[in-house]
Every structure is written in structure tokens, then in C-alpha cells.
N, C-alpha and C positions, 0 to 999 in steps of 0.2 A: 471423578477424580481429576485434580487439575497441580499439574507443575509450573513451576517458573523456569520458565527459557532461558541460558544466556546467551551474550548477542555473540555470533557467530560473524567471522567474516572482514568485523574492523576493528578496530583496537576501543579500547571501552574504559575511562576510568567510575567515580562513584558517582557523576553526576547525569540525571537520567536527558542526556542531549546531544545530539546527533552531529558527531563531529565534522559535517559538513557546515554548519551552523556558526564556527570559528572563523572563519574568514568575512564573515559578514558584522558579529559581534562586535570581535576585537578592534575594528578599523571605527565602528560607531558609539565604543566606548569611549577610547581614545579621543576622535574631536568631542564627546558629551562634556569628558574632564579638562579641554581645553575650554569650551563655549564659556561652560563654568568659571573657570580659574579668569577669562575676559569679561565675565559679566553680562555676556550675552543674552539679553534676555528674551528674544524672542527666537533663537537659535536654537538653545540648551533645552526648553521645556519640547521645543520638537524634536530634539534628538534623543529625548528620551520617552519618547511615546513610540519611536521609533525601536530604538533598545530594545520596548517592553513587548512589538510585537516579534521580533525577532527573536527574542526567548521564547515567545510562547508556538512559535510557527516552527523550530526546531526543538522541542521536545520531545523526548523520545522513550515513556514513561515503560517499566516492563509488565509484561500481562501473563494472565492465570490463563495459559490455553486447555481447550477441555480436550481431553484423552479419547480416541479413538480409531483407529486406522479407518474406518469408514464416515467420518465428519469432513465436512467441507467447510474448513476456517474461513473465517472473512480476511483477503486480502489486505484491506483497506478499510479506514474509517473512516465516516461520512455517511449519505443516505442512497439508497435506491433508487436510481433514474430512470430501469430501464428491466426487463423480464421478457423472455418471448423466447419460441424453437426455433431456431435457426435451418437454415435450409439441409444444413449437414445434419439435422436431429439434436444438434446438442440444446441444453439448454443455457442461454448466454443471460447473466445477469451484471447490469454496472451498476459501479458505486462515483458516483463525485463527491469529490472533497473540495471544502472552500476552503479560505484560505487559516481557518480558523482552529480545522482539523489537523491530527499528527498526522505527515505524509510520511512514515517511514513503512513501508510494506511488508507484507509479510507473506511466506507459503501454507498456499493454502492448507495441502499435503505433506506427509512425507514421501521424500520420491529423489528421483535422478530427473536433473536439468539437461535434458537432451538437445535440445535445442532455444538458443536466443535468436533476435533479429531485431536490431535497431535499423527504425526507418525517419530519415529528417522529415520535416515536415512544418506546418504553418502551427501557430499559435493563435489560435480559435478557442473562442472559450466554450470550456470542455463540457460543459453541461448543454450542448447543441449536440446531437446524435452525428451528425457531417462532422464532428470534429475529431472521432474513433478513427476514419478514413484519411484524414486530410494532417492532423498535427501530428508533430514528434512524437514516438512512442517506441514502446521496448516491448517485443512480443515471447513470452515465455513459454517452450512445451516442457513437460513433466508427463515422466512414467512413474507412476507410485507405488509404492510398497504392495498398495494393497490390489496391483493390477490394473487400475483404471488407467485414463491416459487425459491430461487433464490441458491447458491452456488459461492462462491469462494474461493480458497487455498492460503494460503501464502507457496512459496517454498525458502529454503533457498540456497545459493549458493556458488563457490569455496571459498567466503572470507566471506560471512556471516556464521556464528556460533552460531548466536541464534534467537529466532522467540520468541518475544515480546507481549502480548496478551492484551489489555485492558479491556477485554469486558468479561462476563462470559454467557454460558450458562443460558435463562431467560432472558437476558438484553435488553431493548427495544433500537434500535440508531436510529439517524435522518441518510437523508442522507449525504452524506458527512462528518460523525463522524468520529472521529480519534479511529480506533480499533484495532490498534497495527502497530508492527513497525521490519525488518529484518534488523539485522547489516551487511555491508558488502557487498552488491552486491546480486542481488536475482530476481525472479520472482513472479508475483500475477496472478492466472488461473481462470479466470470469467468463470460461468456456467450461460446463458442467455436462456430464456424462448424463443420458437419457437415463439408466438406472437409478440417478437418485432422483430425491424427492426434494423439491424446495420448502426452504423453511423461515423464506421472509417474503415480502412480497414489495410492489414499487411504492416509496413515501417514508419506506421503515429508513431506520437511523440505524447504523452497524459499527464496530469497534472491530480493527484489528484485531486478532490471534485472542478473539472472544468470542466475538456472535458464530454461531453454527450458520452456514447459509443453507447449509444442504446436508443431506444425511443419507446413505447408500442404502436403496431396498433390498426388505429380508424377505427369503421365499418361505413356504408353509411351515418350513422345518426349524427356521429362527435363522438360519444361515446366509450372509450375504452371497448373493447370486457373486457366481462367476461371470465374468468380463470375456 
């Protein structure tokens, strides 16, 4: 069973695009219709190649999340860079996103945002494993509904330049909620609870607040174990 979201958090009208996305637009609409009106012709055809990716790099299209308190949403679309235990046991999976992907993020869970922490940092392109450590990035912890206690980081990358937040500290989100957004090309680092099971592996291609990354194990009785 799957519902459609609405977007929580920033004002929203019918068009599916991320209104951070407006201040970049507007300004390169604007000289396209002048280049234009002067005849510019080697100008205009680049400002509108420009235009078109800048529509497509702030899209913000809505998505059929699938129903579960024990599903582990994918944060972020893009493909799987990265899988392995972590020394705390958890298990950490990233996703990179070029520049081609929708970077508007999403919760994995439903849960309370306990803790944020924005850390400045270099702009390293994010598909180098040093660049989790070293670039800007937004670190999320999450207690969920369903007890688990979860984490993931927004990292920014060689052409992202800012790491967009929706969601504050206290804030309750569903799954699948839109909780911010990187300009630019970036990564999103899932911290996954040893109780679940992965349910992609490194190479795979993932959709925000669609692909299951992970799925919470049930004991002999059908019943998710207790946390």
C-alpha cells in the first residue's frame, strides 16, 4: 500500500520544483529574454541550455512511498557507492547523486529529529569515500516510531555549495518527508540498525521515498524484534 506525501516544511505551490531553485531561474530567464530581444546569438542558445538544466537539477517530482513502520526509505536518489559494518555494528550505506538526480531528501523513517549538526568543510567530490569526513555536511539522528534509532548525513559535493535543511531539531517526520535538499551534485550516508536486513547492494540505482533500502528483521513469531 502506498500514499502520496505532501511536502511538509516549505510552502509548495502546483508546480512539482523546489523552491530553492527560484533564485537561480528567475535571474537566468531574465538575461535568456534579453540575449534574445539583442540577438545574441551565441549568448541566448547557452542560456538556455543552461535554463534547461537548472529546471531539471530542481525538480521536485512527488512519490508513492511504500507503507511500513519497519521499511528503511531511501533517503536520496542516485546509486550505491558504498555498504559495510561499521565499527559501532551499524550498518552504513551511501548513495551519490550526480548532478542529474533530484537532490531533495527525504526521511527515511517516521520518527523525532533529535539531533542535527552542520559541519563546514571542503568541497571534495562526493563520490571519493575522504569526502564523507572532510566536505560540508548535515548529520541527522532520528528516534522512530518504531524504536529503532537511526542516522544519516547529508554531504555536500564538488558543485554543491549549500546543504538545505527543512526540518528542525524536535520535528516529528513521516516517512518519506522532504527534509532538505543539496545543490549541486552530493552524497546522503545512511547509518542502518544491525536488526535490519539490506535490501540493495553497491552499483544499485535508488529513488527517494521509493526504493526500500532495508527492511527490519522478524523473529519466529512474525513479529519485529524489539530494539
Amino acid at each position: 500500500m502506498t500514499k502520496e506525501l505532501p511536502l511538509f516544511g516549505k510552502p509548495r505551490g502546483s508546480i512539482p520544483f523546489a523552491p530553492e531553485g527560484w533564485r537561480f531561474v528567475i535571474p537566468t530567464t531574465i538575461l535568456l529574454l534579453v540575449a534574445w530581444a539583442l540577438s545574441w546569438s551565441v549568448i541566448a542558445p547557452l542560456l538556455f541550455v543552461l535554463l534547461l538544466f537548472e529546471l531539471n537539477f530542481f525538480r521536485d517530482p512527488e512519490r508513492s512511498v511504500p507503507q511500513g513502520e519497519d521499511l528503511f526509505v531511501c533517503p536520496a536518489d542516485g546509486k550505491v557507492i558504498r555498504s559495510e559494518i561499521t565499527d559501532q555494528g551499524h550498518q552504513r550505506v551511501d548513495i551519490f547523486m550526480n548532478v542529474f538526480n533530484v537532490h531533495v531528501n527525504r526521511a527515511p523513517l517516521a520518527g523525532r529529529i533529535t539531533h542535527m549538526q552542520y559541519v563546514p568543510g571542503k568541497f571534495v567530490n562526493a563520490s571519493f569515500d575522504h569526502a564523507s569526513d572532510e566536505n560540508e555536511r548535515n548529520r541527522f539522528e532520528m528516534e522512530c516510531d518504531n524504536g529503532a534509532k537511526i542516522a544519516f548525513t547529508q554531504v555536500s559535493g564538488l558543485l554543491a555549495r549549500r546543504i538545505v535543511s527543512y526540518v528542525e531539531v524536535g520535528d516529528h517526520v513521516e516517512a518519506g518527508q522532504r527534509i532538505g535538499m543539496i545543490r549541486f551534485g552530493s552524497r546522503v550516508n545512511c547509518e542502518i540498525p544491525a536488526d535490519y536486513t539490506l535490501n540493495v547492494k553497491v552499483g544499485d540505482h535508488v529513488t527517494a521515498g521509493v526504493t526500500i533500502v532495508a527492511r527490519k528483521q522478524k523473529d519466529v513469531r512474525g513479529e519485529s524484534d524489539a530494539d
